[in-house]
C-alpha positions as CSV (number, residue, x, y, z in Angstrom):
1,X,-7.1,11.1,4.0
2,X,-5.1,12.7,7.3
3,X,-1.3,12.2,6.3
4,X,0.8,10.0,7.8
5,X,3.5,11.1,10.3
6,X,7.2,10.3,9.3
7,X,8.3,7.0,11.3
8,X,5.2,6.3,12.0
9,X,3.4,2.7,11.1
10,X,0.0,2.9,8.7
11,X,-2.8,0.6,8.6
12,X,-5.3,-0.1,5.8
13,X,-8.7,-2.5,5.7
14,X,-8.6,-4.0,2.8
15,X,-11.9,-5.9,1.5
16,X,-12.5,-8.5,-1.5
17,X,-15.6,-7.7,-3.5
18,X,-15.9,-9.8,-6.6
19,X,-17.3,-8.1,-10.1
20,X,-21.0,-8.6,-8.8
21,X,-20.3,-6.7,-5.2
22,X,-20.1,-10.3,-3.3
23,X,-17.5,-10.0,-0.7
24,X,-15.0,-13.5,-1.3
25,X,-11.7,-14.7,0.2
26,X,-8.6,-14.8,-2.2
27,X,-7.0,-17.5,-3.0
28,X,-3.6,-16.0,-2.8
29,X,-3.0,-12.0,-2.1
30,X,-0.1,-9.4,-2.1
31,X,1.0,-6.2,-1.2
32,X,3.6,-3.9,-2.5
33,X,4.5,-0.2,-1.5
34,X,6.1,2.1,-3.7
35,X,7.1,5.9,-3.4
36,X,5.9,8.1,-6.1
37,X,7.4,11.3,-5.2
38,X,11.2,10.9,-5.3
39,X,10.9,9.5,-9.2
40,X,11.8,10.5,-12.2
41,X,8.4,8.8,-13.6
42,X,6.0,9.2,-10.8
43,X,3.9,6.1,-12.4
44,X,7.0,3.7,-12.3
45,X,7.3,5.1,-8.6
46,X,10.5,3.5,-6.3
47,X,9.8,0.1,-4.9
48,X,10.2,0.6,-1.0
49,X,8.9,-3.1,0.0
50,X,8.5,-5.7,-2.9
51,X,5.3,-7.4,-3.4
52,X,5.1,-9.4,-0.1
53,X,2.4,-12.5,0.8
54,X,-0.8,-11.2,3.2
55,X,-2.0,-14.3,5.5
56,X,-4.2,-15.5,6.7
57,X,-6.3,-14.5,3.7
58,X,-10.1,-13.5,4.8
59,X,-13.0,-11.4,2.9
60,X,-11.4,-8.5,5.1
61,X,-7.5,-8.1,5.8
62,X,-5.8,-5.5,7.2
63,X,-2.0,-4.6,6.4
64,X,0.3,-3.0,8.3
65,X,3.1,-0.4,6.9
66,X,5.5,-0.4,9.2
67,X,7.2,2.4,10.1
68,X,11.0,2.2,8.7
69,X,8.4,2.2,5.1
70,X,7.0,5.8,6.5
71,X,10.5,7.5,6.5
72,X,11.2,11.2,4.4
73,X,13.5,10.0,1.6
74,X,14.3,14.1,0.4
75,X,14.3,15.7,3.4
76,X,13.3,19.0,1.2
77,X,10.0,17.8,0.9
78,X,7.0,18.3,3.2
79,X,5.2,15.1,2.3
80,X,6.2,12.8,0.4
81,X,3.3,10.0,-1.3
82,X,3.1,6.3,-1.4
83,X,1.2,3.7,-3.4
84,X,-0.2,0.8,-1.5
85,X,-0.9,-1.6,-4.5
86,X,-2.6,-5.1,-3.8
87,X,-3.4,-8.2,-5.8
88,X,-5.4,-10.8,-5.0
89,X,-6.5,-14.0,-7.0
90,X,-9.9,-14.9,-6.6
91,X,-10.1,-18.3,-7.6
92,X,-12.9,-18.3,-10.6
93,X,-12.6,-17.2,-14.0
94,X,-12.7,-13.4,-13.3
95,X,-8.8,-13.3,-13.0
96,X,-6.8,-11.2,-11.2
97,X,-8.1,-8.1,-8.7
98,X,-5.6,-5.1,-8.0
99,X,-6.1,-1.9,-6.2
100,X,-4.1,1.0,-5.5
101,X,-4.1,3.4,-2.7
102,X,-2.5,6.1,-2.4
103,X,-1.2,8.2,1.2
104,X,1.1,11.2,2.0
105,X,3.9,11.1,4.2
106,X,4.4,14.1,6.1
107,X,7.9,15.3,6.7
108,X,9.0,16.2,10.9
109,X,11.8,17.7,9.5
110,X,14.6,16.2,12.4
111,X,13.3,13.0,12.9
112,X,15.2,10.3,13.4
């Protein structure tokens, strides 16, 4: 995936598929975006926006990172990497759905 300039905004499709491929609507979804470079533990990763609502809910959303999210937090790096994680609840006895994906940042050094 092409990186991501710093301060700018990122968009992802995100689609529902249920355990059989069918695509469904959630009954409820979030979003969350953490950084996993500037951690001790890069699997606990810094929460940079907590788990927010996405609506309207469809088979197909998209979610937009905006760009104060896409900012160089160590200006020493040259990228830095974030983890879009989602959850969605798809109403039926298959519980919960999550998916993480994961983007670099890449670092203008000077921009503010």
């Amino acid at each position: 995936m092409k990186p991501t300039n710093e301060g700018s905004f990122k968009r992802f499709t995100i689609k529902f598929f249920d355990t059989d491929g069918v695509p469904f609507t959630p009954t409820s979804a979030q979003w969350k975006l953490t950084d996993t470079t500037n951690v001790a533990d890069p699997t606990a990763g810094k929460m940079l926006q907590d788990w927010t609502d996405i609506s309207p809910l469809a088979e197909s959303v998209v979610i937009t990172i905006p760009s104060t999210l896409n900012v160089i937090i160590d200006d020493t790096n040259a990228y830095e990497e974030r983890t879009l994680t989602v959850k969605a609840e798809p109403g039926n006895e298959n519980g919960q759905h999550t998916e993480d994906v994961k983007y670099r940042v890449r670092n203008l050094h000077g921009f503010t």
